[in-house]
C-alpha positions in Angstrom: 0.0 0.0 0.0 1.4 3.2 -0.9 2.1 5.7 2.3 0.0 8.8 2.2 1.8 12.3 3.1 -0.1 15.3 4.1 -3.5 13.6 4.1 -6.5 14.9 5.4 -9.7 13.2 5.4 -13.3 14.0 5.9 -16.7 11.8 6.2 -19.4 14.6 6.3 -23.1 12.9 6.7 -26.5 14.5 5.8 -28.0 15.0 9.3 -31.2 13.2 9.5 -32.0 12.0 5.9 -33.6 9.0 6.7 -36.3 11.4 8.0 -36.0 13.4 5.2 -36.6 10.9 3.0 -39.4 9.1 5.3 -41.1 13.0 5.3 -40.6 13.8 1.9 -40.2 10.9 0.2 -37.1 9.4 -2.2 -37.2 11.8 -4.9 -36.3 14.7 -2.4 -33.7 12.7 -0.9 -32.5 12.1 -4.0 -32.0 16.0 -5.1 -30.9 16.4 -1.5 -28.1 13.9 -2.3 -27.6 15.7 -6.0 -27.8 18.9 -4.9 -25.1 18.5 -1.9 -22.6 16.6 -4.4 -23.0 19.9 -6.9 -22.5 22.2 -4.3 -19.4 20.1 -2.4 -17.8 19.8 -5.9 -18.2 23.8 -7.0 -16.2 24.6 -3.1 -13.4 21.7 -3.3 -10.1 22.4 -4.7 -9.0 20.6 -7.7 -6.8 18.6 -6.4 -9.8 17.1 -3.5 -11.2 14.5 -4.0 -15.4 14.0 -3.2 -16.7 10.6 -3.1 -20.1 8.5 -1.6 -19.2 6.2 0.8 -23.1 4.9 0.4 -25.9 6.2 1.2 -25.9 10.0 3.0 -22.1 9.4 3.8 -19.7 11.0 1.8 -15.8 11.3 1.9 -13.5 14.4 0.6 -10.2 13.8 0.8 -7.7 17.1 1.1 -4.2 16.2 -0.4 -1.5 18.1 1.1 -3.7 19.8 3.5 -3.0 20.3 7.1 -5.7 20.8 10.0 -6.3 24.3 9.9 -6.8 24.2 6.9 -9.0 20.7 6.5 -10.7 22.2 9.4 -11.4 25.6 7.5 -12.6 23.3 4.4 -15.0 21.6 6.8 -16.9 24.7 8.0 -16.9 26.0 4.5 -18.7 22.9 3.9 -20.7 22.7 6.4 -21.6 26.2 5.9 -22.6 25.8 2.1 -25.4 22.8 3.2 -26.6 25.4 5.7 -27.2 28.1 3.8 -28.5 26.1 0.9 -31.9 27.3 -0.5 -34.5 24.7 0.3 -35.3 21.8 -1.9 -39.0 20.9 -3.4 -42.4 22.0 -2.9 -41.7 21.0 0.5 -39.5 23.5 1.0 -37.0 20.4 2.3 -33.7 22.1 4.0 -31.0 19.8 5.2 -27.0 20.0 7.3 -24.1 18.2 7.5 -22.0 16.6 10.5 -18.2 16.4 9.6 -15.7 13.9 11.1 -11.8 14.6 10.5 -8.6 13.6 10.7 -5.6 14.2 9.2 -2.2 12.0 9.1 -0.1 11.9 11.8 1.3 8.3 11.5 3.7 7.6 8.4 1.9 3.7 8.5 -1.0 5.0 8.6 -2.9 4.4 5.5 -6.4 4.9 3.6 -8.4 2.9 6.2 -6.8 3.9 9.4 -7.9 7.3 8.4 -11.3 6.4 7.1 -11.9 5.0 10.7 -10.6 8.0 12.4 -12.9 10.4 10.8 -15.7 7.9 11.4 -15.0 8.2 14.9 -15.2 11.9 15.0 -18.1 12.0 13.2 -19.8 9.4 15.4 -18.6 12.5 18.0 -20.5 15.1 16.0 -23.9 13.4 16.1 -23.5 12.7 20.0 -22.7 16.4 20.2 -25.5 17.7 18.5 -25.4 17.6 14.8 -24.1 20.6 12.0 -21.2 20.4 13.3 -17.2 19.6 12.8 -14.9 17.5 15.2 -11.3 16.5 14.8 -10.5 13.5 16.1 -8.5 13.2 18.7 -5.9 10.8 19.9 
């Protein structure tokens, strides 16, 4: 496995979108999930990478990016979903919870990562939701 240098990672998750989809039904969760991609993509730098993890979970990795600024990219991110003009007739509005991390260990690879911003998201749901936490050693 190659080594990763300068990594940072982030898993952001649409806060409640079983709900929103249970509320509004699938095609609303669906532009949720299309809209949030569109926006995610316009605010990442080249060079970041967005992917779905499955489901509401997505991943953004930030090459060559340390903390302050992953965790500036975070709450840009988090911001955008905020601030995002509601969705369908329902007027459906939706935010994000952000777990990071970025690479501290040289061994450390993809899925060490992964699992640390998991964990700091897990962190950001217990701590009330639309938020970002860093995970900590």
């Amino acid at each position: 496995m190659a080594r990763l240098r300068g990594e940072s990672i982030e898993i952001l998750i649409i806060d409640n979108f079983k709900s929103i989809n249970y509320r509004f039904w699938h095609a609303v969760g669906d532009e949720v999930l299309r809209s949030a991609a569109t926006l995610w993509r316009g605010a990442l730098r080249r060079q970041d990478i967005l992917g779905c993890l499955g489901g509401e979970e997505f991943s953004v990795i930030l090459p060559k990016t340390d903390l302050e600024l992953a965790i500036d990219v975070a709450e840009r991110l988090r911001h955008l979903a905020e601030q995002q003009p509601s969705i369908g007739p329902e007027n459906c509005s939706f935010t994000i919870s952000l777990g990071l991390t970025t690479l501290n260990h040289p061994k450390d690879g993809m899925q060490e990562l992964l699992k640390k911003a998991d964990n700091a998201l897990y962190h950001a749901k217990q701590n009330g939701r639309n938020r970002v936490e860093v995970y900590r050693e």
